[in-house]
N, C-alpha and C positions, 0 to 999 in steps of 0.2 A: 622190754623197753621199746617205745616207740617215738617218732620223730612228730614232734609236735610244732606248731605254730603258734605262737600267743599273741595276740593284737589288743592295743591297747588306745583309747583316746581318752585322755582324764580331762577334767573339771576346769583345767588350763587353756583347751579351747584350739593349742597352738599345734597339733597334728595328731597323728596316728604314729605307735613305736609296734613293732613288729619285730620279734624276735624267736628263735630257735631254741629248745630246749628236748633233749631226750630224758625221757621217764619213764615208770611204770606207775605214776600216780603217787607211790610214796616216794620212792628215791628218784635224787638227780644224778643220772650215770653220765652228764656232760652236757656243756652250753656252747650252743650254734655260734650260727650269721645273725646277725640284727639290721634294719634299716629303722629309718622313720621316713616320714610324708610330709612335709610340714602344709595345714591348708593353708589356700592361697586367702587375699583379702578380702574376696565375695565371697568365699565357701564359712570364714571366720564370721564373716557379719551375719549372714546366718544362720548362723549357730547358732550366736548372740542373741539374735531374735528368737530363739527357740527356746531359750530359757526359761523354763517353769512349766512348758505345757506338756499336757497328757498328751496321750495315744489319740482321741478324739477329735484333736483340734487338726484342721484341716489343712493347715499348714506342716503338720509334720508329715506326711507323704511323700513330700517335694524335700524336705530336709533328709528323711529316714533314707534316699534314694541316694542322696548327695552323701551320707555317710556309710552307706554300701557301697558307692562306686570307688572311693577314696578309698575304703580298704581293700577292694577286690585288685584293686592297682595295686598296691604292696603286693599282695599275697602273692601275686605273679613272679615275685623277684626271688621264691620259694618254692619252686620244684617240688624239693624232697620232702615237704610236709606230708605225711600221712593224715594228719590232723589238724583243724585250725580251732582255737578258742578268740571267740569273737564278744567282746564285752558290749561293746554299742557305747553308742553316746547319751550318757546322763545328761537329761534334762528336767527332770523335779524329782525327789526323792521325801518321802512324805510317810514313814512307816505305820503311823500309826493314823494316816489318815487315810489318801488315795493310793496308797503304795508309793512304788517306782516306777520311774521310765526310762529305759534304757531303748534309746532311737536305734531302728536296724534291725533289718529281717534275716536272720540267719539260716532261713532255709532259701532265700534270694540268693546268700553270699554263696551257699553250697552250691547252687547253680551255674553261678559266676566263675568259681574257682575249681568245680569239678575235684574240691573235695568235701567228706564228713565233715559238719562242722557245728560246734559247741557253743550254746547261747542262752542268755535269757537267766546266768547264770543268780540273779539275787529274786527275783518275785517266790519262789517257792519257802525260802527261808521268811519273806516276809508274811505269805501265806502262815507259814505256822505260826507267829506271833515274834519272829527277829527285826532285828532292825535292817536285814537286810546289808549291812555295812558295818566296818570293812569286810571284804574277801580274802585280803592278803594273808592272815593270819598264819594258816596254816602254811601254806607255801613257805613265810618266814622259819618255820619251823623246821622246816625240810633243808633250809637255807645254812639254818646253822646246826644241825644235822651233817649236811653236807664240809661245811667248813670243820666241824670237829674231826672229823672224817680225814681231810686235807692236815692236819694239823696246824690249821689256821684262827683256832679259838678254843679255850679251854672249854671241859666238858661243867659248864654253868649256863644257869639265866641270862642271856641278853636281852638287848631290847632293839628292835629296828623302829627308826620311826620315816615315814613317807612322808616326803613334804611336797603333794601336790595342789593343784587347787584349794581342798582341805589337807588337813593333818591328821595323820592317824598312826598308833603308836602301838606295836604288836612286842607282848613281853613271853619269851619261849623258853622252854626248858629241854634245851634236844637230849637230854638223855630219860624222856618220858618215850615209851615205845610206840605214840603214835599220835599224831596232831588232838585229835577229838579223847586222849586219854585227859580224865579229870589232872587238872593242873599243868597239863602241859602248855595249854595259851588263853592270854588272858589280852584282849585286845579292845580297841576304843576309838573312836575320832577324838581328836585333842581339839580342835579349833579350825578357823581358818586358816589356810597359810596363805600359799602364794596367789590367790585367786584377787586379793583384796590390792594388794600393790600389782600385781598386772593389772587391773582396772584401772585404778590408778595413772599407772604407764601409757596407758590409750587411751585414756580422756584428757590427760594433762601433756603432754609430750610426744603422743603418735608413734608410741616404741613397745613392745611385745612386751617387756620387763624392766627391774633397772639390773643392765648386765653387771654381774659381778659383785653388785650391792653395794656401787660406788653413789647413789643418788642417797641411799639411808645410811651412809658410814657419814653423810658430810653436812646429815641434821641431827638435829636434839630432840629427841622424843618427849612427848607431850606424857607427863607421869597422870596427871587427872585424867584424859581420855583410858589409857590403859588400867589404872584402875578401876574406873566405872564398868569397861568392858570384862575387866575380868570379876566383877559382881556379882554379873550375871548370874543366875539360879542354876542355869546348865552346867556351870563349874563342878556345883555341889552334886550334881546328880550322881549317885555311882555308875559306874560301869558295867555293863555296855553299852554302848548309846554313841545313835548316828547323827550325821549335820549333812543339811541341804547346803549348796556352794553358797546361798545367797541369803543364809538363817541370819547371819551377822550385819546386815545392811547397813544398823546402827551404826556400828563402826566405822564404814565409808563415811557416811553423813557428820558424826563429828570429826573427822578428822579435815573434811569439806574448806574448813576456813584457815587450815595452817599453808604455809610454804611446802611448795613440793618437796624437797630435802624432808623435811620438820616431819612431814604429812607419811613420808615412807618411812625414814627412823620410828615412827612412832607403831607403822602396822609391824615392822620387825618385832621391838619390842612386847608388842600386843602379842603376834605371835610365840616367842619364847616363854612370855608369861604362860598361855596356854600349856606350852607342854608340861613344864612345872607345876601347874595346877596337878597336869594330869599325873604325875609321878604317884599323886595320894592316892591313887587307885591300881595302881600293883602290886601283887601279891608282896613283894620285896623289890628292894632295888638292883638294879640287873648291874650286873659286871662294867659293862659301858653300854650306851648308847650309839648305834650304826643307822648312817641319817644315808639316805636314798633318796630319789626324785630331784623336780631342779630346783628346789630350794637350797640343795647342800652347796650347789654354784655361788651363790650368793653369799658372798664370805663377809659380810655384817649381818647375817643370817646365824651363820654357826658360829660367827663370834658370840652372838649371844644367847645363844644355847650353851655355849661352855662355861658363861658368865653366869647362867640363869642355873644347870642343872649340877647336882653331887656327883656326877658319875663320867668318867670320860667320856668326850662326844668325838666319834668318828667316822668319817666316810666310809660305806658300804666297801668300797674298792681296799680298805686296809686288809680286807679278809678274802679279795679276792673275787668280786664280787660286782656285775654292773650296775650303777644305781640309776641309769637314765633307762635302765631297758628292766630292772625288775619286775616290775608292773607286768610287762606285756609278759615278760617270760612264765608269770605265775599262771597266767590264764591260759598258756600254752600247757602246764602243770594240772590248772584243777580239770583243764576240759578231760587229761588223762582221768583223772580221778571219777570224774561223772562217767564217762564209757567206762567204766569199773565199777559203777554203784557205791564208789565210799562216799562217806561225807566231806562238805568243803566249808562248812561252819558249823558252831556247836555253842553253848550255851554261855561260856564265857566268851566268846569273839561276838556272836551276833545277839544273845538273847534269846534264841530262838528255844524253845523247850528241851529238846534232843540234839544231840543230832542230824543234819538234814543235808541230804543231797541234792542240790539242786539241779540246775539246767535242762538245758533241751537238747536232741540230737537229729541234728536234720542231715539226710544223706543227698548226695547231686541229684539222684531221681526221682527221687518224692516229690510228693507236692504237697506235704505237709507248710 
């Protein structure tokens, strides 16, 4: 078991989550301290602007710098890391065309933080023919692994679904003996989530989100926009298969001419369609549904997740569990896993052929 770091900045744009987790890569022997960063509003608008570009483009330099230093600041507030897993900031994601980019130099951070640190975790899997996304998969599996363990969940299928930026919806079977065994996880991005009503929020009203999900409890959703959107041909694609934050832009665009109320009831709704779609692509239906990320905040969110899906929807935390800090705790988890050589996707979570291990490992005094 060793003491890990996981850092995390997803597709929401609104900070870095940093959290503590001990492991040996498969098991979770116990969960830390967590903070977050939140970026301030020139570190946000920049990002913003960073949106969609590769490694090439000259302006990511001056951004990849800005989201090193913002996390080497966290990291500070963690001592006892032995280890840090470092995701970087998504800025285009494009599997099957330019790859991925994940902003941030992890052998900088090692530098900065003067520990080992784990990075660069999805180009390898898209290298062999994955989508690259999600990662969470497994770690879910460990999750409720862990919680059977706890006697906090029966020994069956659940499902976690993340609601960050995108959505993405991991279905495990923790009495399979190890993430990458055939059938033990079957995972997907489901759609947009919260990325399309944060937009929203700061074009329309100058607010991070609508807190609590009181802007889309107090409109009527638009049934023709959401049907159109869930039309779409990517519904129908099986599984597994990834989404760029901004694949869905359509959707912003119709929804452009409703009332803000109207305009966010309507991306809620879009969104819960999504996950329901995605329901037709698991192996079976899981026991309940365990929602994490800050979507679950958003309680005209999970109202209509429980309106839209068969299966109980409940907050991570029912089992025990943090849902604002999972993310970051996972990548504190796979970077154990990569310093171990196992795998951290496999053909039903990313597509990828086999099995794959990704990541990089850059130590303080290299200058890799």
């Amino acid at each position: 078991m060793i003491r890990a770091l996981g850092m995390m900045s997803g597709t929401s744009l609104d900070g870095v989550d940093a959290a503590m987790i001990e492991t040996d890569g498969v098991r979770i022997g116990g969960f830390g301290d967590s903070a977050f960063r939140a970026f301030g509003d020139n570190e946000s608008a920049v990002l913003h602007a960073g949106l969609g570009l590769w490694p090439d483009a000259p302006e990511v330099t001056e951004l990849a710098q800005l989201v090193q230093a913002a996390h080497a600041d966290l990291a500070r507030q963690f001592p006892d890391a032995q280890l840090i897993g470092f995701h970087g900031q998504t800025l285009a994601h494009d599997p099957r065309g330019r790859g991925t980019h994940q902003a941030g130099d992890g052998a900088a951070l090692a530098r900065m933080t003067d520990r080992p640190v784990v990075w660069d975790f999805r180009s390898e899997d898209v290298r062999q023919g994955g989508e690259g996304a999600p990662l969470v998969p497994f770690f879910h599996w460990a999750c409720a692994n862990w919680a059977v363990g706890q006697g906090r969940l029966p020994a069956a299928p659940v499902a976690f679904l993340n609601l960050g930026g995108v959505g993405n919806i991991s279905w495990v079977d923790p009495t399979a003996p190890a993430p990458e065994t055939a059938g033990a996880c079957v995972a997907f991005d489901t759609g947009p989530a919260n990325a399309p009503l944060n937009d929203l929020m700061r074009r329309r009203r100058r607010q991070s989100r609508d807190e609590g999900g009181a802007l889309a409890a107090s409109g009527t959703a638009d049934q023709g926009i959401v049907a159109a959107f869930l039309d779409d041909p990517w519904f129908r694609r099986p599984a597994p298969k990834s989404l760029d934050r901004d694949q869905f832009a359509g959707l912003t665009s119709a929804v452009a001419p409703l009332s803000d109320a109207d305009a966010a009831a309507t991306l809620v709704s879009a969104l819960a369609g999504s996950v329901a779609a995605g329901m037709a692509w698991l192996p079976a239906l899981p026991a309940q549904v365990l929602v994490c990320g800050g979507g679950r905040h958003n309680t005209a969110i999970m109202d209509a997740l429980t309106a839209a899906l068969p299966v109980p929807v409940r907050p991570v935390e029912a089992i025990g569990l943090n849902g604002d800090m999972l993310e970051a705790q996972a990548f504190g988890w796979l970077a154990a896993r990569v310093l171990r050589g196992l795998p951290i996707s496999g053909p039903m979570t990313t597509g990828v052929p086999a099995p794959a291990c990704g990541g990089r490992i850059s130590h303080p005094r290299s200058r890799d």
